[in-house]
KOLKEKE-596008 format. One record per residue: residue in three letters; residue number from 1; x, y, z of N, C-alpha, C in turn. Coordinates in steps of 0.001 Angstrom, whole numbers, plus 500000, padded with zeros to 6 digits. Layout:
<lumvos>
lumvo residuo:ALA num:NUM nx:X ny:Y nz:Z cax:X cay:Y caz:Z cx:X cy:Y cz:Z
...
</lumvos>
This chain:
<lumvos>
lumvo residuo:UNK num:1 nx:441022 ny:437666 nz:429698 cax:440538 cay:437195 caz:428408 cx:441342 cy:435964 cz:427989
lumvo residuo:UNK num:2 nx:440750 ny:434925 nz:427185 cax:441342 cay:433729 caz:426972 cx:441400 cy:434014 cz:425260
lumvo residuo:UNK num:3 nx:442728 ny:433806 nz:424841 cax:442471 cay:433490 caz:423769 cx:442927 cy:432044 cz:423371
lumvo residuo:UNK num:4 nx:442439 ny:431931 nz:422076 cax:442783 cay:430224 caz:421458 cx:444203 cy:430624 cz:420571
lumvo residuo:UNK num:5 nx:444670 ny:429327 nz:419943 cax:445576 cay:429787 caz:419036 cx:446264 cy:428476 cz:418733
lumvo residuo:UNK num:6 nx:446810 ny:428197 nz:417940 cax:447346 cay:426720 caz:417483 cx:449255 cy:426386 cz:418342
lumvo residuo:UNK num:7 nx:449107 ny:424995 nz:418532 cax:450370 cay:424745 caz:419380 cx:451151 cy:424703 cz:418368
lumvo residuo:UNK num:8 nx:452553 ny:425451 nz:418884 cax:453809 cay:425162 caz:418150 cx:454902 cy:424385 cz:418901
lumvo residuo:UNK num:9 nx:455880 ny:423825 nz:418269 cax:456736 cay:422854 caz:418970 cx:457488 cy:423634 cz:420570
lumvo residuo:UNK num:10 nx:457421 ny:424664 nz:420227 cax:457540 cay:425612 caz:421625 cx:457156 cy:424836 cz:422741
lumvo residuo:UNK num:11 nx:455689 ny:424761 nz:422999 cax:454641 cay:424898 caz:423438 cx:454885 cy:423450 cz:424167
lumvo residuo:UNK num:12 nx:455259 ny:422254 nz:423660 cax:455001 cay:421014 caz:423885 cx:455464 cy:420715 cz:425833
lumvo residuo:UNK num:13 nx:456455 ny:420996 nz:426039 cax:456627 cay:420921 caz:427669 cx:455614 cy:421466 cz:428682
lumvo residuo:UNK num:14 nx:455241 ny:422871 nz:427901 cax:454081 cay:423187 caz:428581 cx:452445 cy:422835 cz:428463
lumvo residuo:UNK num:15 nx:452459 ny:421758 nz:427713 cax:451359 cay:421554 caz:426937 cx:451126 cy:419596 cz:427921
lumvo residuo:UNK num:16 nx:452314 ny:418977 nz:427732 cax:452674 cay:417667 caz:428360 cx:452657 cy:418203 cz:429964
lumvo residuo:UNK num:17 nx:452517 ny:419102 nz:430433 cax:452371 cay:419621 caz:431813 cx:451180 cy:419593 cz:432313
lumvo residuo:UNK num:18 nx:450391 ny:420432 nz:431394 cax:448958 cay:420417 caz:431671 cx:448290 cy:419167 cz:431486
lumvo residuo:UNK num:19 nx:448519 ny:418398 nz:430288 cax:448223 cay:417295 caz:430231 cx:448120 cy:416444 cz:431346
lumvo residuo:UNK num:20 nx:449378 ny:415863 nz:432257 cax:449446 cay:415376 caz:433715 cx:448590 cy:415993 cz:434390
lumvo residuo:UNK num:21 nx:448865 ny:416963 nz:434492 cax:447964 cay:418156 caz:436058 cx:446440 cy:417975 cz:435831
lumvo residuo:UNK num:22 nx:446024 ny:417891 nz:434260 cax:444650 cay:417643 caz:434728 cx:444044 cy:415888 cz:434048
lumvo residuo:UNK num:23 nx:445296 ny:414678 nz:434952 cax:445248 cay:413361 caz:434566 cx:444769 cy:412760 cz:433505
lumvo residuo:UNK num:24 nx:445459 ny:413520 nz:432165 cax:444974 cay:412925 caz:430862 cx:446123 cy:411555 cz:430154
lumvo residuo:UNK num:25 nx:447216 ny:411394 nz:430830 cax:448107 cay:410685 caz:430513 cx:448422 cy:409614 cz:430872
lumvo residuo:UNK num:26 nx:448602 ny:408706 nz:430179 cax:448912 cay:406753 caz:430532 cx:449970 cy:406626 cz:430354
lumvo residuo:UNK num:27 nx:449909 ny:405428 nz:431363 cax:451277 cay:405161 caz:431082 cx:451950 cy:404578 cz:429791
lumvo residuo:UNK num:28 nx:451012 ny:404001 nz:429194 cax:451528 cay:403584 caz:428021 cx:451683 cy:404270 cz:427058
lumvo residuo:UNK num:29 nx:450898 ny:405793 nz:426958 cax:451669 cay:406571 caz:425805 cx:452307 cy:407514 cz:426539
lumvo residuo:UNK num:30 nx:453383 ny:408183 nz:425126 cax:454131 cay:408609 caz:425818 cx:453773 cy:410247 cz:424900
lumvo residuo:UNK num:31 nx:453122 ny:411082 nz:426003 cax:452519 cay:412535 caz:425925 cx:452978 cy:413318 cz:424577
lumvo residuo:UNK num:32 nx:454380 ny:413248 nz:424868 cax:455463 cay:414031 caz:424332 cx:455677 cy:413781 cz:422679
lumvo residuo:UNK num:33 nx:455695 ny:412323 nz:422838 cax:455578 cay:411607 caz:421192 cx:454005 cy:411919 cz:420694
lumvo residuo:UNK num:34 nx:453508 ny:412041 nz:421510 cax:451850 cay:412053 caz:420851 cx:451971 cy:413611 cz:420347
lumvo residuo:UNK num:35 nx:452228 ny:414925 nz:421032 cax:452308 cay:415866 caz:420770 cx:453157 cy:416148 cz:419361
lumvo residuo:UNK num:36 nx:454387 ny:415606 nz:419400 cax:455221 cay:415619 caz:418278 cx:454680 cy:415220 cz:416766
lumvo residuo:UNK num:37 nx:453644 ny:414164 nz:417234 cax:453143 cay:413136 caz:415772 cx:451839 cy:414221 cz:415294
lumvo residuo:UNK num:38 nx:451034 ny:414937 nz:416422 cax:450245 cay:415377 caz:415909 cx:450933 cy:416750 cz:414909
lumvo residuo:UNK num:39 nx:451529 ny:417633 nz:415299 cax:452094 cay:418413 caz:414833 cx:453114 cy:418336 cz:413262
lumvo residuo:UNK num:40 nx:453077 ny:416819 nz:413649 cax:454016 cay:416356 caz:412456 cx:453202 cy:415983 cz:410803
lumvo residuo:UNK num:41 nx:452182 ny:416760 nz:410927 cax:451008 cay:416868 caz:409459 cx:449959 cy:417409 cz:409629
lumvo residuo:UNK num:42 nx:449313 ny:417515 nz:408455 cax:448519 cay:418798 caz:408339 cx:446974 cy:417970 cz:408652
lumvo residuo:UNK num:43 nx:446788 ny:416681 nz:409131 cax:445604 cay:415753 caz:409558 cx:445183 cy:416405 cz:410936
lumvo residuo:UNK num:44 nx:445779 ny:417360 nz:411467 cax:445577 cay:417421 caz:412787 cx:446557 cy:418607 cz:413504
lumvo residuo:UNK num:45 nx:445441 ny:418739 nz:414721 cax:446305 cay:419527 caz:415712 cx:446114 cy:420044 cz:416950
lumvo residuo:UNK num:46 nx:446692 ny:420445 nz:417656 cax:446226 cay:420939 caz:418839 cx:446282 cy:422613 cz:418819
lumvo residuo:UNK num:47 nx:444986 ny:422642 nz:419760 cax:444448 cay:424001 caz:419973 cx:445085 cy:424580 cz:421527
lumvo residuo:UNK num:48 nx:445146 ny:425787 nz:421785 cax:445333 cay:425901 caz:423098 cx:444705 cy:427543 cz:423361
lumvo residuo:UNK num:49 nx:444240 ny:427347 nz:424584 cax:443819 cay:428370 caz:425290 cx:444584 cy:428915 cz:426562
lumvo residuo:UNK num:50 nx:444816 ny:429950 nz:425875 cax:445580 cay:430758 caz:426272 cx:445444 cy:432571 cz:427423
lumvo residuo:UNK num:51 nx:445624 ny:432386 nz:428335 cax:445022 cay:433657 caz:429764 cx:446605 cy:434027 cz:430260
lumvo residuo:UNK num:52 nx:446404 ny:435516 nz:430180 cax:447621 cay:435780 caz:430604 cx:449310 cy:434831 cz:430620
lumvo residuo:UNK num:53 nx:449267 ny:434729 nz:429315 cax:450537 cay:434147 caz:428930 cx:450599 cy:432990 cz:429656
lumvo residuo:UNK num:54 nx:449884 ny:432080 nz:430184 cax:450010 cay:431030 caz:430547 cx:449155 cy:429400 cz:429528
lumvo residuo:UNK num:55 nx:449490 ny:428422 nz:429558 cax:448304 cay:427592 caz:428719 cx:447250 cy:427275 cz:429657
lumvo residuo:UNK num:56 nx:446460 ny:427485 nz:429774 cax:444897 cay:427289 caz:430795 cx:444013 cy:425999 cz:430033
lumvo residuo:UNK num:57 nx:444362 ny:425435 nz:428706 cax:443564 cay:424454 caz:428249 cx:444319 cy:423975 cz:426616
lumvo residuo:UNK num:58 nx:443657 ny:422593 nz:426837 cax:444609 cay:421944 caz:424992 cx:443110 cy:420998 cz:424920
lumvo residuo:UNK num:59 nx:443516 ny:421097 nz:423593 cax:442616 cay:420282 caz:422536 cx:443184 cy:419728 cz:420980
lumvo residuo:UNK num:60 nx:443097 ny:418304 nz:421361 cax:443865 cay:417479 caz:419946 cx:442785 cy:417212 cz:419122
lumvo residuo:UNK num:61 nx:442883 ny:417956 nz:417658 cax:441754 cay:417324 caz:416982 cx:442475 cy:416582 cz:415634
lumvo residuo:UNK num:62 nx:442132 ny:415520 nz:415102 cax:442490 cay:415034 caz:413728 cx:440949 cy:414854 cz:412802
lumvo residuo:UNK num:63 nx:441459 ny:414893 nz:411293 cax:440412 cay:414210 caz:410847 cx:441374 cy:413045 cz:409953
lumvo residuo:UNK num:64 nx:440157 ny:411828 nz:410046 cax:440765 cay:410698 caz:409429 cx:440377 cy:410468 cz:407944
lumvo residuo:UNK num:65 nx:439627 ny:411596 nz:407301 cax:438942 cay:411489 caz:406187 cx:437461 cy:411166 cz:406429
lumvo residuo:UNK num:66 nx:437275 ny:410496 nz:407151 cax:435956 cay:409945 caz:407726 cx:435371 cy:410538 cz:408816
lumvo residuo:UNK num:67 nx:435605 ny:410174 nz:409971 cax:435509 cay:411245 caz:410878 cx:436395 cy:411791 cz:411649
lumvo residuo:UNK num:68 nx:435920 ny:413263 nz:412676 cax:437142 cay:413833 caz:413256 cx:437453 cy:413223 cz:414471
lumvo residuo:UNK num:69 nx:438417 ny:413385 nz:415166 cax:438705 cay:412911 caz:417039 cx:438847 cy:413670 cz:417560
lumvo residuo:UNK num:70 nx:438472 ny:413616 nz:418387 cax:439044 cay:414629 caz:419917 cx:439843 cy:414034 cz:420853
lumvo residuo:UNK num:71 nx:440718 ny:414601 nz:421597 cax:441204 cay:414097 caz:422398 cx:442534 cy:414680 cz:423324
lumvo residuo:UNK num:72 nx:442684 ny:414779 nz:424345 cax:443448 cay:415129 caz:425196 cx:442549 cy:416792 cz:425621
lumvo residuo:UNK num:73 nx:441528 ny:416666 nz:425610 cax:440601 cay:418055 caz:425970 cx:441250 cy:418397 cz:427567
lumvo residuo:UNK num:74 nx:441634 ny:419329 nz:427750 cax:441919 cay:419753 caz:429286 cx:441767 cy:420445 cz:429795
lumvo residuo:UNK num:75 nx:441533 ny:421252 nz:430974 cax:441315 cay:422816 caz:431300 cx:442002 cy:422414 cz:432439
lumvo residuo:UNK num:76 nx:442945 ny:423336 nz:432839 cax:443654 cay:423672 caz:433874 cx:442825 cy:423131 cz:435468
lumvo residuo:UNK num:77 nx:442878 ny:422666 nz:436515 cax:441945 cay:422519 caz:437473 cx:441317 cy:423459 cz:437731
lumvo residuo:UNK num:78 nx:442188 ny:424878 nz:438287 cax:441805 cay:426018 caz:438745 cx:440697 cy:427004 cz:437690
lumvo residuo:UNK num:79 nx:441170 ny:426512 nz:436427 cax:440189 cay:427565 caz:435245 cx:438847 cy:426506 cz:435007
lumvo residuo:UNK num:80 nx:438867 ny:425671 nz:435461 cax:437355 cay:424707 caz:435077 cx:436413 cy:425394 cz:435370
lumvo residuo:UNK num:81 nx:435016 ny:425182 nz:434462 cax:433478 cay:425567 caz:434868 cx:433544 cy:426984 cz:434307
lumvo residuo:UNK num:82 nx:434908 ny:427665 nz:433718 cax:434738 cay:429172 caz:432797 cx:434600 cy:429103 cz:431624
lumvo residuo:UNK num:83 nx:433802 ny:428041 nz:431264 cax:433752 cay:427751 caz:429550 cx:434863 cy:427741 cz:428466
lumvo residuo:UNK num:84 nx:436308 ny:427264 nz:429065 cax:437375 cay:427159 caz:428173 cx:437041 cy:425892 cz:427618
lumvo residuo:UNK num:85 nx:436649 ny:424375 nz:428327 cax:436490 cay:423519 caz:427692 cx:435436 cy:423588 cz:426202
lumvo residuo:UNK num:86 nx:434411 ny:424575 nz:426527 cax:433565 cay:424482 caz:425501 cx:434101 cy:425654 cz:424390
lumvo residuo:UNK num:87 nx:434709 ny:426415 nz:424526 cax:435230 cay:427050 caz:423656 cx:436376 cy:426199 cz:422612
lumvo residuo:UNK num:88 nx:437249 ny:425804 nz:423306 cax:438268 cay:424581 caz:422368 cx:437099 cy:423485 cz:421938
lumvo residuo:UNK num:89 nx:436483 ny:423104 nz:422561 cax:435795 cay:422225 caz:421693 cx:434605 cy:422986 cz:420267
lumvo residuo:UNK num:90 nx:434241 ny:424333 nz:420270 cax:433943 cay:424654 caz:419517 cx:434838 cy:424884 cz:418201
lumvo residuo:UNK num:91 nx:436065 ny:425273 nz:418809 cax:437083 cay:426171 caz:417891 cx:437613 cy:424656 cz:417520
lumvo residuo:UNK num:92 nx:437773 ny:423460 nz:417720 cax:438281 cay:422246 caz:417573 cx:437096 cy:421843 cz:416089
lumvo residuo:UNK num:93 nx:436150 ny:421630 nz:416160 cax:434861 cay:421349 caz:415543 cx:435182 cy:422629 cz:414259
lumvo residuo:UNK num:94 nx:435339 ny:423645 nz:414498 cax:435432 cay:424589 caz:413248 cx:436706 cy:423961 cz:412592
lumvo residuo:UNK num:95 nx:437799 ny:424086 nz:412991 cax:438658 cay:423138 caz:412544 cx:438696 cy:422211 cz:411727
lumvo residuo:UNK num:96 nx:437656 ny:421170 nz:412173 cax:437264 cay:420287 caz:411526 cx:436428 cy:420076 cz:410333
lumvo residuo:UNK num:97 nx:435367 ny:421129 nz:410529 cax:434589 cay:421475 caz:409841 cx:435252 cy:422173 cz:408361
lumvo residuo:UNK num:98 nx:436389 ny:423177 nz:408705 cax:437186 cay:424127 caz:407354 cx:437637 cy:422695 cz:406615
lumvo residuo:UNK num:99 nx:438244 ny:421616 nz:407240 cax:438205 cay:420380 caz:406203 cx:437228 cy:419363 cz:405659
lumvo residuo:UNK num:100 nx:436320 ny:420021 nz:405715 cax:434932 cay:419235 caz:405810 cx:434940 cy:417441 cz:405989
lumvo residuo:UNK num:101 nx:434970 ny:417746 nz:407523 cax:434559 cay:417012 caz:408386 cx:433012 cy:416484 cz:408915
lumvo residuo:UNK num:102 nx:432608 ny:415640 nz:408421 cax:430734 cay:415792 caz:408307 cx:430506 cy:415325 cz:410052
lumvo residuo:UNK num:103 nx:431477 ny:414490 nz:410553 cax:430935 cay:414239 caz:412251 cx:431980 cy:414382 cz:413116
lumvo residuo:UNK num:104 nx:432304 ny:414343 nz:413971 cax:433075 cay:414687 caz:415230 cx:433208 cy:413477 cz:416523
lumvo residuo:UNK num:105 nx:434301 ny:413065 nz:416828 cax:433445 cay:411914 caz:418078 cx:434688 cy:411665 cz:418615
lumvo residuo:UNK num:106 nx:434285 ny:411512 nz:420070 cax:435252 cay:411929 caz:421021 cx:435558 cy:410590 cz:422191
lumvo residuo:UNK num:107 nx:436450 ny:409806 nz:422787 cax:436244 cay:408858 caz:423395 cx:436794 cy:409317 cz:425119
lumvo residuo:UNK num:108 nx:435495 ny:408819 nz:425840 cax:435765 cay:409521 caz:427360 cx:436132 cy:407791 cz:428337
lumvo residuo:UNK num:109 nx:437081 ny:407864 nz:429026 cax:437501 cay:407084 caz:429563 cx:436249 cy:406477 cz:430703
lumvo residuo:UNK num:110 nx:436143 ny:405064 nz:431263 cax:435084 cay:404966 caz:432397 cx:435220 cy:405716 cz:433393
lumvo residuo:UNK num:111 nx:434634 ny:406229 nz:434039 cax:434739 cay:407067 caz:435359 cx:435666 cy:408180 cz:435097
lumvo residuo:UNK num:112 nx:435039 ny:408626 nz:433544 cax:435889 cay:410646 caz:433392 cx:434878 cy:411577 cz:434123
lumvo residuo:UNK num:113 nx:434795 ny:412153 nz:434945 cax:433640 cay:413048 caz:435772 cx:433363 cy:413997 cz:434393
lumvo residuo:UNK num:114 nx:434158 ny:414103 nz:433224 cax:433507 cay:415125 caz:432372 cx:432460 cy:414578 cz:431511
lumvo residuo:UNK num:115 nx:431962 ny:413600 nz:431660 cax:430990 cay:412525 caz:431317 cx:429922 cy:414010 cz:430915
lumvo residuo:UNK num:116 nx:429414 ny:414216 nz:431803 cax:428508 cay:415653 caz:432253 cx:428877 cy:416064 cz:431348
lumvo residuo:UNK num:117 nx:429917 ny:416877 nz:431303 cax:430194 cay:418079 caz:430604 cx:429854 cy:417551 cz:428978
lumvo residuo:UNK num:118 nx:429877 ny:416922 nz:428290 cax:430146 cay:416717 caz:427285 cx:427806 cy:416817 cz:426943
lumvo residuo:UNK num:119 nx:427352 ny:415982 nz:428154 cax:426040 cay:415462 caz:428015 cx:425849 cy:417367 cz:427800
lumvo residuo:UNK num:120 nx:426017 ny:417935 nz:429085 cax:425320 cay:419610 caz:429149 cx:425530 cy:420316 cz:427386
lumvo residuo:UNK num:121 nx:427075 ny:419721 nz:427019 cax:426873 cay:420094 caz:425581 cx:426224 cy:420157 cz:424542
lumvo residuo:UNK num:122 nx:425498 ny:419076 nz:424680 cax:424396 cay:418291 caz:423381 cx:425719 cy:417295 cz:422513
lumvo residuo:UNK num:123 nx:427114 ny:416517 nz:423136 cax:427214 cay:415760 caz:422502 cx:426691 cy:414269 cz:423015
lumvo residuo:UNK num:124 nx:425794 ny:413366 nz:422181 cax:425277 cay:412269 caz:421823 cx:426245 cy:411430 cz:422300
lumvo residuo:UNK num:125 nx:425616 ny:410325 nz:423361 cax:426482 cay:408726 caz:423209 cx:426008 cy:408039 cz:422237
lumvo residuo:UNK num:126 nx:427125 ny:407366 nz:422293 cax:427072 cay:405708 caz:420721 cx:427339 cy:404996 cz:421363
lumvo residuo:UNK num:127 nx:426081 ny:403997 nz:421426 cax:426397 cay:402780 caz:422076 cx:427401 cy:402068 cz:420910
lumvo residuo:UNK num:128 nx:428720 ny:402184 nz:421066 cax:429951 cay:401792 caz:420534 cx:431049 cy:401113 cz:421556
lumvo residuo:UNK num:129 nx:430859 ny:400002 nz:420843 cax:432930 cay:399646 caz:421787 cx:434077 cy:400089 cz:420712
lumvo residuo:UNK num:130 nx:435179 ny:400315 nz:421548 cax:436374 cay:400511 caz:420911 cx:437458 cy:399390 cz:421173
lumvo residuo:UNK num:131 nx:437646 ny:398991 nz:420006 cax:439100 cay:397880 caz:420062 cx:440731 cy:398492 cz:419496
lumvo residuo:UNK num:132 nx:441421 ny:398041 nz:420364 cax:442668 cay:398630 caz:420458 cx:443622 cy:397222 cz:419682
lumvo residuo:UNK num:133 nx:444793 ny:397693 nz:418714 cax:445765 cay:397012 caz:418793 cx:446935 cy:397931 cz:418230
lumvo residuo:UNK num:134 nx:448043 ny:397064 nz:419307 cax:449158 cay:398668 caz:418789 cx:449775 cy:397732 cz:417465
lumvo residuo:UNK num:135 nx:450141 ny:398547 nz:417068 cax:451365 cay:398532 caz:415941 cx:452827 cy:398777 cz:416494
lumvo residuo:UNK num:136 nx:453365 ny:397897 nz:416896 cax:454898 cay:398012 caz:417373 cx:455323 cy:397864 cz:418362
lumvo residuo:UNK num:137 nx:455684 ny:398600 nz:419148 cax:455931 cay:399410 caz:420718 cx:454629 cy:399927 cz:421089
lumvo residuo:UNK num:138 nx:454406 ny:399628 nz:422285 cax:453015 cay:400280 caz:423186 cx:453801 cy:401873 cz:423282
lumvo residuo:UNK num:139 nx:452981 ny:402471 nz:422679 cax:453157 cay:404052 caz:423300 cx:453481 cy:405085 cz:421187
</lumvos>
């Protein structure tokens, strides 16, 4: 049985683990600080799914007042295709929703094979570009 449950600062080594193992991490940010910032207010957070005391899947959700994000969605390699991804993304969306959150939207890198997964969901593309500029230090 998988359960969900919210990350605590515990959690973060094992959480920045999975992250790598199932290639969600750049080089330019740095995992660990991202984990820390989300945790560091009540805008956001990560979810985790949880099988026999191990983390099998994470999910970062914020809302910006406007809309929510997703991001760093993962499922373990070995647990993929058992519906953990769609479960955190449900339990991510309720989340969002208890702050009334009216939309949800998620950004998938070129050539993420979960391209699929997201379509089998019923979530919608936006023909949207995204522009980046950091504030400070890259990462």
């Amino acid at each position: 049985m998988t359960a969900i449950r919210a990350a605590t600062p515990a959690d973060r080594d094992a959480v920045v683990a999975l992250w790598q193992s199932c290639d969600l991490t750049r080089p330019w940010n740095d995992p660990g600080a991202d984990f820390d910032r989300v945790l560091g207010h009540d805008a956001s957070t990560i979810l985790l799914a949880e099988a026999e005391g191990a983390i099998v899947g994470t999910i970062m959700v914020g809302f910006d007042g406007h809309r929510g994000w997703v991001y760093y969605l993962g499922v373990r390699p070995d647990r993929r295709g058992s519906g953990i991804a769609r479960r955190l993304l449900d339990e991510g969306c309720d989340w969002l929703r208890a702050r009334g959150c009216p939309k949800v939207e998620l950004m998938v890198r070129d050539g993420n094979p979960a391209t699929g997964l997201y379509e089998r969901l019923d979530w919608e593309y936006q023909p949207v570009r995204v522009f980046a500029r950091w504030l400070g230090q890259k990462g």
